[in-house]
N, C-alpha and C positions, 0 to 999 in steps of 0.2 A: 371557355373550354367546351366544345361539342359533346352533345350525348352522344355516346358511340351506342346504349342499348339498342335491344331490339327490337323492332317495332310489330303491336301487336297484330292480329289480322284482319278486326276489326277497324284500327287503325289505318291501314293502310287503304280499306274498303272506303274510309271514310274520304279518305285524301283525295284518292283519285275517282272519287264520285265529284264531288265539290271543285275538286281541279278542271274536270272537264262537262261540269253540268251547262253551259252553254250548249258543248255538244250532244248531251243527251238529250236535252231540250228538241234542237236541231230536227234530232232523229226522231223523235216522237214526232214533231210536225209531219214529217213526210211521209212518217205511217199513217197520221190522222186521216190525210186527205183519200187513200184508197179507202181507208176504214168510212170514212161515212159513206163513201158510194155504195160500198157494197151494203152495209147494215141498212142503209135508206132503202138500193134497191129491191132488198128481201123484205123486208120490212112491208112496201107496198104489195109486192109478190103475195106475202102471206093475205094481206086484207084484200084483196081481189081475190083471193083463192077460195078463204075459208070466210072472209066478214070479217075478221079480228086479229089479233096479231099472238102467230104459232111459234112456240120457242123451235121449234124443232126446224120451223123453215128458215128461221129468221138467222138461224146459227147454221146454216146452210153458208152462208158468206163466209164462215172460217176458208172456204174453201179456193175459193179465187182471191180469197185476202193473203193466204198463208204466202204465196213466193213474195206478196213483198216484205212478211215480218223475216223475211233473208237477211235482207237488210237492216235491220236492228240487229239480228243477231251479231251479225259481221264488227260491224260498228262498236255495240258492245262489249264484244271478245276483243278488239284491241285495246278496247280503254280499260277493260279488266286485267288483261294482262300484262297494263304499264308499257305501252305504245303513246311516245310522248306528243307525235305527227302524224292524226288520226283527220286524213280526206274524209270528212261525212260524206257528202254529197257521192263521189266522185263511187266512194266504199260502197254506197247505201245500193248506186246501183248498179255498180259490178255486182253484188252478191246476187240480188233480183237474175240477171240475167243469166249470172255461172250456174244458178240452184233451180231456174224455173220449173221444172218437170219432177223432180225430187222433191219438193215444197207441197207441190200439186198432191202429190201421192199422202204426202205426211199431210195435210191440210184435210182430204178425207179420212185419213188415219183417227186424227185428232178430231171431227167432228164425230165418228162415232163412237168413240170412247167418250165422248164428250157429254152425248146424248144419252147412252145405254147407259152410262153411270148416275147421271139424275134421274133417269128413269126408273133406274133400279133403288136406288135410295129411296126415290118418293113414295116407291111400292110398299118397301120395306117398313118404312116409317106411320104408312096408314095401315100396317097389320101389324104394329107393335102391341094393340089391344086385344089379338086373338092367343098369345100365348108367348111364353119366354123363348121358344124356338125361332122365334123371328125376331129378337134381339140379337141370339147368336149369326143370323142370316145378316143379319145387318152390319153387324162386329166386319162378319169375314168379306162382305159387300165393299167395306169404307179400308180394309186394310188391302183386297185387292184394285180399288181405285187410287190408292196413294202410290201404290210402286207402277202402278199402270203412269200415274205421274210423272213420279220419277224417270221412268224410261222417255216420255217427250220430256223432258227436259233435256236427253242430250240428245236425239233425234238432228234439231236444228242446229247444233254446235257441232257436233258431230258432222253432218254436212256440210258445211262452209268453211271444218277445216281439213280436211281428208277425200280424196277421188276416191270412195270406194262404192261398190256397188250396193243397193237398196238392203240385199239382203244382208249382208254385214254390219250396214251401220244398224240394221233393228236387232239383230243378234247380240253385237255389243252394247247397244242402249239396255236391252232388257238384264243381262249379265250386268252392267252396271248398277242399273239400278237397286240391286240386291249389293254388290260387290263393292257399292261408293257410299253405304249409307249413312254413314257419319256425314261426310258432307254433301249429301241431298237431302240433311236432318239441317244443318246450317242453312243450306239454301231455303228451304221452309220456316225456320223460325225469322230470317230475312224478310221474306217474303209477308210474314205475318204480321213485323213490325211497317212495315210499309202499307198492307191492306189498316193497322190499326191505325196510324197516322192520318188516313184517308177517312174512315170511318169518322174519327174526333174533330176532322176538320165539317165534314156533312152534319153534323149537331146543331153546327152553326144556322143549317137552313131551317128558317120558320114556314116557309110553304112548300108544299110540292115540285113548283115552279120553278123556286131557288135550288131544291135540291136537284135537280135533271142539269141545271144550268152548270152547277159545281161540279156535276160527274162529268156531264159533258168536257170541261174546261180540264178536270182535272187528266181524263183519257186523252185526249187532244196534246197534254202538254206535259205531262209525266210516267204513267201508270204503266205502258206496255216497255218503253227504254227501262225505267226505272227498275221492274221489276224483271227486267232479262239481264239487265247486268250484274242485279243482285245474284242470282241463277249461275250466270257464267264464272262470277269471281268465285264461287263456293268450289263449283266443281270442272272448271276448268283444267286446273294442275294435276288433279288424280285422270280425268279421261286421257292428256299427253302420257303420264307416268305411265299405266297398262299399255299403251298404244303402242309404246316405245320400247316394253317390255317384251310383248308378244311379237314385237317385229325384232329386238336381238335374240327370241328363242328361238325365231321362226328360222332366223338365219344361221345360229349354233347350228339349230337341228340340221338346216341346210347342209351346211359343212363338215356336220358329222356323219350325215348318209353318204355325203361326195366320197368321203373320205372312206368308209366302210368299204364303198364298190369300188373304188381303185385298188384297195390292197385285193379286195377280192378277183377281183381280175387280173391284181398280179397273180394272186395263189392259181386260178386257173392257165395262165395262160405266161407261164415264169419266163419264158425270151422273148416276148411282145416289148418289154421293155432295153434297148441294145445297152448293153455293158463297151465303157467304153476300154479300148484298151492301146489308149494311144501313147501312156506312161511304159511301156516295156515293149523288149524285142520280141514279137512273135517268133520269127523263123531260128531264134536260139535256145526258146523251150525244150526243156523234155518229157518225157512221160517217166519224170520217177517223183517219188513222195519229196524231194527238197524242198522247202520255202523260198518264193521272191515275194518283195514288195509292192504292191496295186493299189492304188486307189486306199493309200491309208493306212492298208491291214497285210501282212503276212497271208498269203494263198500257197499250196501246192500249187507246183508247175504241173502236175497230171490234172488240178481242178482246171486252169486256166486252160490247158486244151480241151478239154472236154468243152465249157462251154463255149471258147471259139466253135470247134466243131459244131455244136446245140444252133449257134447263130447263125452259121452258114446253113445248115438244115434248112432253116427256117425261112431264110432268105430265097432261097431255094426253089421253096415250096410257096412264099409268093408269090413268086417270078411264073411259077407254071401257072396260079390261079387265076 
């Protein structure tokens, strides 16, 4: 007999990682290879520049790296969403190419929030000794980097699944990020199980050596897929949900102004619209109070001429204009 229960979310997170960790794998590879160019290329950048190697320049690469992490996202968002026939390849670089200039923009976005927030942390953390006031500096430091977080997290999802213009999508990322926090609190504790995993396996290394080689390997072949999918499957379902919400209020509202200014301009403009009166004899009306049948309803024969009358006016009076 089948389980008919219902499967948990955690569950299901699990299935369709493991179902399709071939192609996560996949996707990680073809991000690796931009990722060492550019973190090489800045990397020497910084030591020709300054003698030694500057985080600030060196993370300068988010930048021209960011349009191809398009493509994981892309990738990603189908396997999260239970897309059984997910094209890597074919996905990875459509996305690069449909997002390149929006990536661009979000790749500086993300460098300097990237920067200003370890900066300001490491500020805060070596004036922890001059007074408890910069504890609390620090408190509201790390609580506005976390939804600063939050809001790139759907930045790139947000992109690759919606034509909308720059300022929208950061509008709604940042509305999000306050507005999804239950699940960008899921996606974090995901996120966290994956950095611990990663952590316990680097224990392993007895030298310095070993350990650069495992990160190496493990970036290259798990770390950025792995940890975008985790991202995507938490808050995937609530960014459609809102998106879909605001786009049938948007279209209520639509239909309710439509609606408003047609009766309104009936109310101004009451024989703009021709009454039709092709159910009864005109030319055997009269002008007394009796009821005939129209259009449904019982009218006076003095109302039906009247507005014949109104209409011909009216007709009239376009005619001259």
């Amino acid at each position: 007999m089948e389980n008919g229960r219902k499967k948990f979310k955690f569950e299901i997170l699990l299935s369709r990682y493991f179902t399709n960790f071939h192609r996560i794998v996949l996707t990680n590879l073809l991000f690796a290879v931009p990722s060492a160019v550019f973190f090489a290329a800045f990397w020497f950048l910084s030591n020709a520049l300054f003698k030694g190697a500057v985080a600030a320049v060196i993370l300068l690469a988010i930048i021209p790296l960011f349009p191809f992490y398009a493509g994981v996202v892309m990738v990603c968002r189908n396997i999260a969403r239970g897309d059984t026939d997910v094209k890597v390849v074919s996905e990875f670089f459509f996305a690069i190419k449909d997002n390149f200039r929006h990536f661009l923009v979000h790749g500086l976005v993300v460098y300097v929030i990237t920067t200003l927030s370890v900066l300001a942390i490491s500020l805060y953390v070596s004036m922890l000794s001059s007074g408890w006031f910069f504890y609390a500096l620090l408190f509201f430091c790390i609580i506005v980097v976390v939804f600063l977080a939050y809001t790139v997290f759907y930045l790139p999802l947000m992109s690759v699944t919606y034509d909308l213009p720059l300022r929208y999508i950061y509008k709604n990322s940042f509305l999000m990020s306050f507005g999804e926090f239950k699940n960008n609190f899921f996606a974090t504790l995901a996120l966290a199980v994956v950095f611990a995993i990663c952590f316990t396996v680097t224990m392993f290394a007895h030298t310095q050596t070993a350990l650069i080689i495992m990160l190496a390997v493990m970036w290259a072949v798990l770390i950025p897929a792995t940890c975008t999918f985790m991202i995507v499957f938490f808050i995937y379902d609530g960014m459609i949900n809102i998106i879909r919400d605001k786009d049938e209020l948007s279209r209520e509202l639509t239909e309710s102004i439509d609606k408003q200014m047609a009766e309104r301009q009936k109310e101004l403009n009451p024989v703009q619209e021709q009454e039709d009166f092709s159910d009864i004899d005109i030319s055997a009306l009269k002008d007394t109070d009796d009821y005939i049948f129209h259009n449904g309803r019982m009218v006076k024969q003095s109302t039906l001429l009247r507005m014949i009358k109104e209409r011909e006016q009216s007709s009239e009076g376009d005619k001259d204009e």
